[in-house]
N, C-alpha and C positions, 0 to 999 in steps of 0.2 A: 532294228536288225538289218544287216546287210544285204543285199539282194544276193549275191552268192549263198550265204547261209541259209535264207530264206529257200532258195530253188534246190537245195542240198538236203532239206529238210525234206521239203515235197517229196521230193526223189525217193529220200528211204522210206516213209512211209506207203509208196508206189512200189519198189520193189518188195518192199517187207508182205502188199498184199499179193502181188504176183506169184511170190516164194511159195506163200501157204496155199495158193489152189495149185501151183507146180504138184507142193507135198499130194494133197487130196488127190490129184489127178492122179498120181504111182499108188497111191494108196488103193484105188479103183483099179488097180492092175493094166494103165493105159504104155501101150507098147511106146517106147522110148523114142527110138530114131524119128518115126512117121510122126510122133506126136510134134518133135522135135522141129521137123518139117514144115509142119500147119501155123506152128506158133511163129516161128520164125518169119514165114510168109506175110503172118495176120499182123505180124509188126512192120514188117515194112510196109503195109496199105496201110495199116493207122498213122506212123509215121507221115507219112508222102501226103497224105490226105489233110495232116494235121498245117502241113508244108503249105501248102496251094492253098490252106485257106486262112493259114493266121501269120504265115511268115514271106520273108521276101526271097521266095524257093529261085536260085538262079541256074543249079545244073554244075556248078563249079567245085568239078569233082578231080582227083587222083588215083593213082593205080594203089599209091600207097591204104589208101582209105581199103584195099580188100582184104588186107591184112590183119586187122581185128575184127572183118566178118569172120574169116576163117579161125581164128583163135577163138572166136565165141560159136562158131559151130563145135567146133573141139573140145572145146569148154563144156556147152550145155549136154553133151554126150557122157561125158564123165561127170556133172553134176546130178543131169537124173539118175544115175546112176546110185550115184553116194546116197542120194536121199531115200531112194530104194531100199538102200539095207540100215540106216541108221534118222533116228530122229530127228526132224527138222529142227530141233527147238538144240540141239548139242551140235549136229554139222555146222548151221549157218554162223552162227559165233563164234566156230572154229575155224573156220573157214574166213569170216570178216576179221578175225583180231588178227591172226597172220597175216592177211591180205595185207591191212592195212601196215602192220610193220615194217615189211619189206618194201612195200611201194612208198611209204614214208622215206624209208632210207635211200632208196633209188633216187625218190625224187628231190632229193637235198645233195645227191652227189652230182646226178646228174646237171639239173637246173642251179646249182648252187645256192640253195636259197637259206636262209638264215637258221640255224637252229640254239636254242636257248637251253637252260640247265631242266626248265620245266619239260621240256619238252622229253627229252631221256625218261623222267620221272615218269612220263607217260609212257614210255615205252616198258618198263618197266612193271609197271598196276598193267598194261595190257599182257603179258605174259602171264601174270598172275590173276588175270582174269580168265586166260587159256585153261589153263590148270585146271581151275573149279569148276568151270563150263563141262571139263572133256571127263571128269571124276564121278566115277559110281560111288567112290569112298574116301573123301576127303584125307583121310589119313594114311593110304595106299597112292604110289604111283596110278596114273589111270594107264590104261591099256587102249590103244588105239584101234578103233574097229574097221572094219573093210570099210564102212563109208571115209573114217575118217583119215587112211590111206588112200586113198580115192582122190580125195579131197585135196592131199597134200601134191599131186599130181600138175594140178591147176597152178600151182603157186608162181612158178617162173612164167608160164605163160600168162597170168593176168598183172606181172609184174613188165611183159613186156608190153603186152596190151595197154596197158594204162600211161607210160611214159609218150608208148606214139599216139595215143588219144589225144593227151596235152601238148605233141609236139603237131600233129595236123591241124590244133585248132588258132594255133598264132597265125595259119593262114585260110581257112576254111571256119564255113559257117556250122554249129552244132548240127541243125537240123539236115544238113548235105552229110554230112560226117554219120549221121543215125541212119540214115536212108541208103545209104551204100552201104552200112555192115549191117544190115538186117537183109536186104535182098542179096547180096553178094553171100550171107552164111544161109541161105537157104538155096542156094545154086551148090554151095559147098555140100550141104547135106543131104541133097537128092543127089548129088554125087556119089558120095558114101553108101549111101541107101542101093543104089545101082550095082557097087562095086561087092559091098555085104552079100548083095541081094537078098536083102531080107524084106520080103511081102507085107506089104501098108495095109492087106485085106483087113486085118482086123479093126483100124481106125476107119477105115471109109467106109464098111459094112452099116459102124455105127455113127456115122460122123455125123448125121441131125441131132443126135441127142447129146454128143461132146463137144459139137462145136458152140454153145453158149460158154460150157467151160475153159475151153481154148483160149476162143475172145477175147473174155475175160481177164486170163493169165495174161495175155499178151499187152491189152488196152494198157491197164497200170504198168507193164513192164517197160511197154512204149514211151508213158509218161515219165516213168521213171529214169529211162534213158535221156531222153529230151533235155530233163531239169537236171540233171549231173550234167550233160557235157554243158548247158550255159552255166551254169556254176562255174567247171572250170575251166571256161571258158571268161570269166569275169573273177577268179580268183589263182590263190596259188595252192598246187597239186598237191604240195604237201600241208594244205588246209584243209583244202573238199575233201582229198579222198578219207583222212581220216573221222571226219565228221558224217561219212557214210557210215561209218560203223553203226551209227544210230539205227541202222538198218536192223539189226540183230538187236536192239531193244523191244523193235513192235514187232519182231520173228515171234520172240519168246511169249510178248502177251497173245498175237495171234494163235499159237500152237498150242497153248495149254488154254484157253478157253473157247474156239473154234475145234481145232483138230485134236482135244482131250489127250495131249499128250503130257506123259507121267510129270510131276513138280517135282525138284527137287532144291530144297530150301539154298543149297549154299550155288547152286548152277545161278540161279538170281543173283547172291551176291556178285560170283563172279563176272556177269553183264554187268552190273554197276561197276567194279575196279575197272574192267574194262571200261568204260564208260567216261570215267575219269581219265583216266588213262589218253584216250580217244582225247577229251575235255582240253589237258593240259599239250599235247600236243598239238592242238589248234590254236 
């Protein structure tokens, strides 16, 4: 296996468990923004900590690097959000198989980089792996929910996010690159928070007993982050990001045998087209 794919792997499995204690924390009715706040914070200290003692942390940083902190503060405001009103196990696959389309396509216009007849084909099973994912009734149009409107929100912004990821890291190291957009979006989101003003009382009242869960979401998201940007940072964009999609394979086993959310026989099949989909595009 390749060391890119290897660290791509990790990654979605890292995020994939991040996602499901995100879900569980909204499920526990944990106030968005502040939570938003903490997480963000407890990843840049895992980050930078991770920095100083396993990597060769030099400081060599850009202005451009604040620009997908603030797109994933942005981001994760409208993410808790969406999973607020709609199932993890339907958002996040809806969410990863578009993601991944458009940033596929971005990234082969923009980097120019080779695309094959297989490749389409993929593109193609992931559409129709969209379908079945987002369907209460396979033989009916699905009907898009407020999360998954929510959702669609995100899409040019993590499509610009993701090209200046891969264009920051031709010159900068992953690990400076995760440490300046986690501390920089949580300078963003006490911004917001200020501006809202909307009162953290209810997370810091309780915050001995949610900050194990906090942690937690953040440690693997940290992780998560890490292992995508050396991914691709040792591959090409339009390979990692679609092999993130795997991410929404362990969403789906996480949420229906952890977080007991409803099955639905053909939402499975359609993670697998997708899958494939994902597969043949890489």
């Amino acid at each position: 296996m390749e060391l890119w794919l290897l660290f791509c792997t990790i990654s979605c499995f890292s995020y994939a468990v991040s996602t499901s204690i995100d879900k569980y924390m909204m499920n526990l009715k944990y106030e968005v923004i502040s939570t938003n706040v903490f997480k963000a914070l407890f990843n840049g200290m895992i980050v930078l900590t991770i920095g100083l003692i396993f990597f060769n942390f030099t400081g060599n940083f850009s202005l451009l690097m604040l620009v997908p902190g603030a797109i994933y503060a942005f981001s994760t405001l409208i993410y808790y959000t969406a999973i607020k009103l709609q199932d993890v196990g339907e958002i996040i696959p809806f969410y990863q198989s578009l993601g991944i389309l458009f940033i596929f396509l971005s990234s082969v216009i923009v980097f120019n980089e080779f695309v094959s007849v297989y490749n389409y084909m993929g593109i193609i099973l992931i559409l129709i792996g969209v379908y079945l994912v987002l369907s209460k009734d396979v033989l009916k149009i699905p009907k898009f929910g407020r999360g998954s409107l929510l959702i669609l929100l995100l899409l040019p912004t993590d499509v610009i996010s993701a090209l200046l990821v891969k264009k920051l890291l031709y010159n900068f190291e992953p690990i400076n690159l995760a440490i300046v957009m986690y501390f920089s979006a949580t300078l963003f989101l006490i911004c917001f928070q200020i501006l809202y003003r909307k009162h953290s009382s209810d997370i810091i009242t309780n915050l001995r007993a949610r900050v194990p869960k906090i942690a937690s979401a953040s440690f693997f998201g940290a992780i998560g982050t890490i292992f995508l940007y050396s991914a691709l940072s040792l591959g090409y964009a339009s390979k990692v990001y679609p092999i993130a999609g795997l991410t929404s394979i362990f969403i789906f086993i996480i949420a229906f045998f952890f977080l007991k959310e409803k099955f639905y026989w053909y939402r499975l099949i359609g993670i697998v087209f997708a899958f494939f989909g994902i597969y043949l595009i890489s």
